[in-house]
C-alpha positions, 0 to 999 in steps of 0.5 A: 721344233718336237716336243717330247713331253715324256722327256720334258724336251724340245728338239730345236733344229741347229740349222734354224740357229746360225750363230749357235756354236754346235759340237755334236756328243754322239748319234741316237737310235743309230741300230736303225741308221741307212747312212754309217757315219765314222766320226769316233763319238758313241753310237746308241742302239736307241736312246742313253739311259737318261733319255728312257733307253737301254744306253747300249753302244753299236760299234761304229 
């Protein structure tokens, strides 16, 4: 796990939870990404504006 106390959250890893039903809502801080990955859901320069970002898109 990360702790992100400035947010109040924990990163839990999804893969350490094998019955967790996971549906992925968009990809953060993807201006910096290596691997472009064309799946439709939104795409973050950084973080939405509810985690302290700009909620600016990248286009895929």
């Amino acid at each position: 796990m990360i702790h992100h106390p400035d947010f109040g959250m924990f990163d839990v890893f999804a893969a350490t939870l094998p019955s967790l039903k996971f549906e992925p809502i968009g990809h953060v801080n993807y201006a910096e990404t290596v691997l472009p990955i064309r799946d439709g859901l939104p795409k973050y320069r950084d973080f939405p504006v509810e985690f302290g970002g700009t909620g600016e898109l990248v286009d895929e």
